[in-house]
Wavefront OBJ file of the C-alpha trace (Angstrom):
o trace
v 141.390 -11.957 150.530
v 139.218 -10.138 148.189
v 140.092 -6.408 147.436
v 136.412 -4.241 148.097
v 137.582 -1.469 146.828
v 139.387 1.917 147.608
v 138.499 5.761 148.375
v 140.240 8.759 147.050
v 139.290 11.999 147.014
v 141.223 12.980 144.118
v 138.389 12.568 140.910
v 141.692 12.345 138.594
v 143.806 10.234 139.993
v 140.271 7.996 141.005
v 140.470 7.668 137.298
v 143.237 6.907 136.376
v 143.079 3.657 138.863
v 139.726 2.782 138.384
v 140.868 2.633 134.491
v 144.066 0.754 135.437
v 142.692 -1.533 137.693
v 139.148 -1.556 137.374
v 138.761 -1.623 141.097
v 135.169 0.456 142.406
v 135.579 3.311 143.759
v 133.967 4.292 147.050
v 133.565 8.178 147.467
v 132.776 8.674 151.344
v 135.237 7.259 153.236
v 133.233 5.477 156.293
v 130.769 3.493 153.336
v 134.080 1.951 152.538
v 135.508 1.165 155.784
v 131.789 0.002 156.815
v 132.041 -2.426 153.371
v 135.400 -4.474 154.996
v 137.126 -6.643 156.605
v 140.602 -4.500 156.716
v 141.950 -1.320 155.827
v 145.015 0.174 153.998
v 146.082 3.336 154.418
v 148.224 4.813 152.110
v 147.272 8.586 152.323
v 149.169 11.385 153.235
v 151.052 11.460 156.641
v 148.827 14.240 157.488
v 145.646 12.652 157.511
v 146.980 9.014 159.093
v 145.235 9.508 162.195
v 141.718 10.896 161.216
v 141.384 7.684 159.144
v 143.101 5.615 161.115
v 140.855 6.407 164.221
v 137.741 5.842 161.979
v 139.046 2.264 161.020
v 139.799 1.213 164.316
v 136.327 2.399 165.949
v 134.705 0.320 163.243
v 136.838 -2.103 164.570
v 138.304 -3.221 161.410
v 142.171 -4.472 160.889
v 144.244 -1.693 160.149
v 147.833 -1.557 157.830
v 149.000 1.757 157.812
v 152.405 3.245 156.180
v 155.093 4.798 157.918
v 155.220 6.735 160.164
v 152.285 5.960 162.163
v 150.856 9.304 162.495
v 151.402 13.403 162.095
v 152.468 14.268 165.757
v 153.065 11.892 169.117
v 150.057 12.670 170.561
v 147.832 11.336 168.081
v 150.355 8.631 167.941
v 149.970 7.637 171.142
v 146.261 7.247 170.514
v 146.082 5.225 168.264
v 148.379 2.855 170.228
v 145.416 2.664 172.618
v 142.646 2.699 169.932
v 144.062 -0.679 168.725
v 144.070 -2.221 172.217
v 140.978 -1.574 172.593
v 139.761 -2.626 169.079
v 141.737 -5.871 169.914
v 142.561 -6.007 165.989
v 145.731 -6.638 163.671
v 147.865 -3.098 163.331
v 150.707 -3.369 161.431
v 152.994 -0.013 160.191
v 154.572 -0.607 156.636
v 158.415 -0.037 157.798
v 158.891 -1.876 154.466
v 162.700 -2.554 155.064
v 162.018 -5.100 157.893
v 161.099 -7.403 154.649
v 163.646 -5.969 152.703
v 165.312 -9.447 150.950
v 168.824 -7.733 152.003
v 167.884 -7.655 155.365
v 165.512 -10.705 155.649
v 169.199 -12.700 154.503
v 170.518 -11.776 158.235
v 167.911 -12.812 160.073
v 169.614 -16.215 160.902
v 172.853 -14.455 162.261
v 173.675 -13.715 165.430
v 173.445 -10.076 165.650
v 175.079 -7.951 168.716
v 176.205 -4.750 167.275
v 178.147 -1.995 168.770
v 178.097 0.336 166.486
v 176.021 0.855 163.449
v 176.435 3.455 160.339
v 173.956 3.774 158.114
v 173.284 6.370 155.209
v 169.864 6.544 153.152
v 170.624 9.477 150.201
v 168.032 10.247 147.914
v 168.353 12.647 144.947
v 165.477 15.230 145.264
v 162.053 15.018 144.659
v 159.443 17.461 145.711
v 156.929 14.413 147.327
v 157.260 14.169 150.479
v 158.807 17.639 151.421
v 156.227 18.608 153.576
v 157.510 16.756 156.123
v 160.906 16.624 157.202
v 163.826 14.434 155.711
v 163.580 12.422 159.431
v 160.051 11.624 159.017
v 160.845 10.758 155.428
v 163.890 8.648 154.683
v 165.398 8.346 158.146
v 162.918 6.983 160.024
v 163.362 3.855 158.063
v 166.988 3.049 159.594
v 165.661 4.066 163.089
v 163.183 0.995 162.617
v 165.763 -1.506 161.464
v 168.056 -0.017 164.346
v 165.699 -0.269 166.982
v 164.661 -3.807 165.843
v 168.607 -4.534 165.975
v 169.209 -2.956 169.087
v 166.900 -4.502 172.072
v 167.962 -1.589 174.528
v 166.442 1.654 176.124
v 168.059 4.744 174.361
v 170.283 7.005 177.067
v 170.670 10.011 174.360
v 170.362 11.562 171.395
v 172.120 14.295 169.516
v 171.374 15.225 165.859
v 172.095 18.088 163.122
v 169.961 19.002 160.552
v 169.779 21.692 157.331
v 166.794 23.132 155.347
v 168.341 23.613 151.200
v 165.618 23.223 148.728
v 162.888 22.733 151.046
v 161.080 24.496 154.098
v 161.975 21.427 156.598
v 165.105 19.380 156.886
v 167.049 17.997 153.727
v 170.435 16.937 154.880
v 170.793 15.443 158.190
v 172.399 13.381 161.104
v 171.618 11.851 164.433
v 173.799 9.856 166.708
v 172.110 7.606 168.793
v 173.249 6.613 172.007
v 171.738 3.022 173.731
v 172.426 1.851 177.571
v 174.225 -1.337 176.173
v 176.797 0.653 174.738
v 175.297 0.423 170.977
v 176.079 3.714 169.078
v 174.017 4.496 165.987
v 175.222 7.145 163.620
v 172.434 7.763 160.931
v 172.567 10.232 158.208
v 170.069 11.196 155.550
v 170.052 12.986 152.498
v 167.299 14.128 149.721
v 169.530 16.133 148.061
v 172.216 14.056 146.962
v 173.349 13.119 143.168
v 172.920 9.530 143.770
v 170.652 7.197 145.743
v 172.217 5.125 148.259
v 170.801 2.863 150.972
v 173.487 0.694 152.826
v 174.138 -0.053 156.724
v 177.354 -1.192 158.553
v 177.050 -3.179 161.402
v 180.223 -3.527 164.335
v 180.206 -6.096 166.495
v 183.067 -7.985 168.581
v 183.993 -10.499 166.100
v 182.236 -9.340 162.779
v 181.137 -6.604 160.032
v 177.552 -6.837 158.559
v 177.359 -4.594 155.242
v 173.476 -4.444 154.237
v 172.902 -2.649 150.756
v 168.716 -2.540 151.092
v 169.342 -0.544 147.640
v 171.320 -3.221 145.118
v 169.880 -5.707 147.898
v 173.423 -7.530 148.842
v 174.641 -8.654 152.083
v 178.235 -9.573 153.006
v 179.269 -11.061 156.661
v 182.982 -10.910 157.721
v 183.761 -12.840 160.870
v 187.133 -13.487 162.926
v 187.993 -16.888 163.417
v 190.425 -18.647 165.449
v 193.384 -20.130 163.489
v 192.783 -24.053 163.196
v 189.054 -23.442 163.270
v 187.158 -25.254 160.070
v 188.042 -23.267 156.988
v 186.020 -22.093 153.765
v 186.098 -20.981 150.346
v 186.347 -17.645 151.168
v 188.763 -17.762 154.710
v 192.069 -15.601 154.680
v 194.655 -15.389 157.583
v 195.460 -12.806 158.887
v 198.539 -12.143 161.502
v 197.597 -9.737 164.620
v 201.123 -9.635 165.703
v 202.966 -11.191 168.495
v 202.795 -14.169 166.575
v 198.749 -14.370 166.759
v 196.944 -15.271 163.600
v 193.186 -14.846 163.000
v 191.276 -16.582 159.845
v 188.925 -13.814 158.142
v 185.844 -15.221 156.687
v 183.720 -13.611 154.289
v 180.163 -14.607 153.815
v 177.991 -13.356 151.200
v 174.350 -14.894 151.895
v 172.052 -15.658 149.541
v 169.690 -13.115 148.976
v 166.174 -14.162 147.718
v 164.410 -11.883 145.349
v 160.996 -11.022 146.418
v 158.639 -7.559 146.191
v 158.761 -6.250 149.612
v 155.683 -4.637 149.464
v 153.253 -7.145 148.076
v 155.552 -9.510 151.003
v 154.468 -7.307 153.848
v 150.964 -6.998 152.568
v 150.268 -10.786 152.013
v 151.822 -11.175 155.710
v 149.120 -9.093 157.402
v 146.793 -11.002 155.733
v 147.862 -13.952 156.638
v 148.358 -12.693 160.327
v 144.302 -11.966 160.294
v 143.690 -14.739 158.717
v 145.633 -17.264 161.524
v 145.563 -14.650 164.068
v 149.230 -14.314 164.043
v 151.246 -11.582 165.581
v 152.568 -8.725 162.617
v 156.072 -8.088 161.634
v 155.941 -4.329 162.816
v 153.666 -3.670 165.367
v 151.598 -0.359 166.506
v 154.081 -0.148 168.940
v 157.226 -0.435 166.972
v 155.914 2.144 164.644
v 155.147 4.783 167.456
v 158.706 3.805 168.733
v 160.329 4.574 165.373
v 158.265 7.896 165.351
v 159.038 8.435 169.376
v 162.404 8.245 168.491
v 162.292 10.417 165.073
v 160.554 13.371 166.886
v 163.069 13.182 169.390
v 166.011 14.195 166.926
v 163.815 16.675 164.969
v 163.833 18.179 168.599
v 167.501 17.898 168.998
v 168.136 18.915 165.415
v 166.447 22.143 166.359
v 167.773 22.999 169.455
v 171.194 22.306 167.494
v 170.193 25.008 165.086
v 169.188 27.374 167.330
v 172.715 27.307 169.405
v 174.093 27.982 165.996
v 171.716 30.150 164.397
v 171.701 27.921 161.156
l 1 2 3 4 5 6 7 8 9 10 11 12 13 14 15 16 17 18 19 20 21 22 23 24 25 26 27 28 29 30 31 32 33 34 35 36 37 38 39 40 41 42 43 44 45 46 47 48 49 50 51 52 53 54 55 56 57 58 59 60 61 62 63 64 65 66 67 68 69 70 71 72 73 74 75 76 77 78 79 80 81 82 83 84 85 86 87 88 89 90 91 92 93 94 95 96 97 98 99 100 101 102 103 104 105 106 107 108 109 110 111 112 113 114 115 116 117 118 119 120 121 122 123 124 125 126 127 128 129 130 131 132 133 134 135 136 137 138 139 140 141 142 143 144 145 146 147 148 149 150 151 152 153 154 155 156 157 158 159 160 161 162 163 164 165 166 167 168 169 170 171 172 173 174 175 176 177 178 179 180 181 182 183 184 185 186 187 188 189 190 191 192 193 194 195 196 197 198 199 200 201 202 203 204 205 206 207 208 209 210 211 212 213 214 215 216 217 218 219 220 221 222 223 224 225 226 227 228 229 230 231 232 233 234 235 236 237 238 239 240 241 242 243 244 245 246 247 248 249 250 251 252 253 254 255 256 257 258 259 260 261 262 263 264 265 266 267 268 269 270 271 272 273 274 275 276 277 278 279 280 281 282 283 284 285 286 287 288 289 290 291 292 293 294 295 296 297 298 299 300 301 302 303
């Protein structure tokens, strides 16, 4: 893959990359997306769909960062614009290739009940939109990629501080298996934290996407092959279960440049992407959803 070049109306910050990188500039838009093969967007959430919709009727492959678009409806179009371009979408939910994550992907995974919190100390990017839209959505992707069920219902909480939208909030998330998902999300907090529980019938899954570690602790039944790292443990009535912890080898790798060289390589052998148009409108589906129920929350309360 050869980079063309990129387009940015900013004449500074042009600059400063063309000096970096020495990588032509383009300054219309369509002369650009006319020039290749494949487009990244990387723009603000704002303006997602506008060039997202221009891409896609020049039929070219599209990668496009998270969330998909501004507002469901335009969403929801470009779900059909890429049908009918019959080209390679993929939405950069970059914690799908997350090396924390990626270490699970051999496990068994049926979980019941999932915690996760994503705290962020405060910076004034990305407060235009809401903290849902801008650090939570990324556990609603890895939950609904965990979770292969339709969700029954939603409740969620939600509070403005430094910003004009949401700062500090939480959603639980209800699925017809059963599954509960309890998210919360912070971008005022004094230290940055990204870790997930996962609770299923006969283990714990601790993901830190942060430090990027992963532990595993299964029951076992007593006599069952043993390990390094296998304790008993006595249940009562005489019962004894063997604990085994697992801590998976995590390889190092730069998630973004991962997920990047993936969608290449999915145009290139015409392979399907890691996260799809339509898991990215999900994610978004789902996000909109508890900025609704965050607000109708507020309201009853008159926070």
């Amino acid at each position: 893959m050869e980079l063309v070049g990129f387009y940015d109306p900013d004449d500074a910050q042009a600059a400063v990359v063309i000096a970096k990188y020495q990588v032509p500039r383009y300054t219309d838009q369509q002369q650009l997306i006319d020039a290749v093969d494949a487009v990244d967007v990387v723009s603000p959430t704002i303006t997602h769909y506008s060039i997202a919709k221009s891409c896609l009727l020049s039929g070219k492959h599209l990668f496009i960062e998270k969330p998909l678009a501004h507002t469901l409806e335009q969403g929801n179009e470009l779900v059909k614009l890429v049908q009918e371009a019959n080209v390679k979408c993929q939405v950069g939910h970059v914690e799908r290739y997350n090396p924390a994550f990626l270490a699970v992907g051999d496990q068994l995974l049926q979980p019941m009940f999932i915690e996760a919190h994503r705290l962020a100390q405060f910076n004034p990017r990305g407060t235009d939109v809401s903290v849902i839209l801008d650090l939570m959505i990324h556990d609603i992707d890895i939950v609904l990629c965990l979770v292969k069920s339709p969700v029954r219902r939603i409740s969620a909480s939600g509070v403005s501080v430094l910003s004009e939208t949401a700062d500090i909030a939480n959603a639980r998330i209800e699925f017809d298996n059963g599954c509960v998902a309890n998210l919360t999300s912070s971008r005022i907090s004094l230290k940055n934290m990204r870790k997930m529980r996962l609770f299923q019938r006969d283990a714990y899954i601790g993901i830190d996407f942060l430090e990027k570690k992963t532990e595993i602790i299964r029951l076992k039944e007593d006599g069952q092959q043993s390990g390094m790292m296998d304790f008993p443990l006595d249940i009562g009535n005489g019962e004894r279960k063997i604990i085994s912890v697992q801590m998976p080898d995590i390889t190092p790798l730069n998630a973004i440049r991962t997920e990047l060289a993936e969608f290449a390589a999915a145009i290139q052998h015409d392979r399907p992407v890691r996260v799809s148009v339509h898991d990215g409108f999900q994610a978004m589906d789902v996000a909109h959803q508890i900025l609704k129920k965050m607000s109708l929350h507020n309201e009853l309360h008159n926070v």
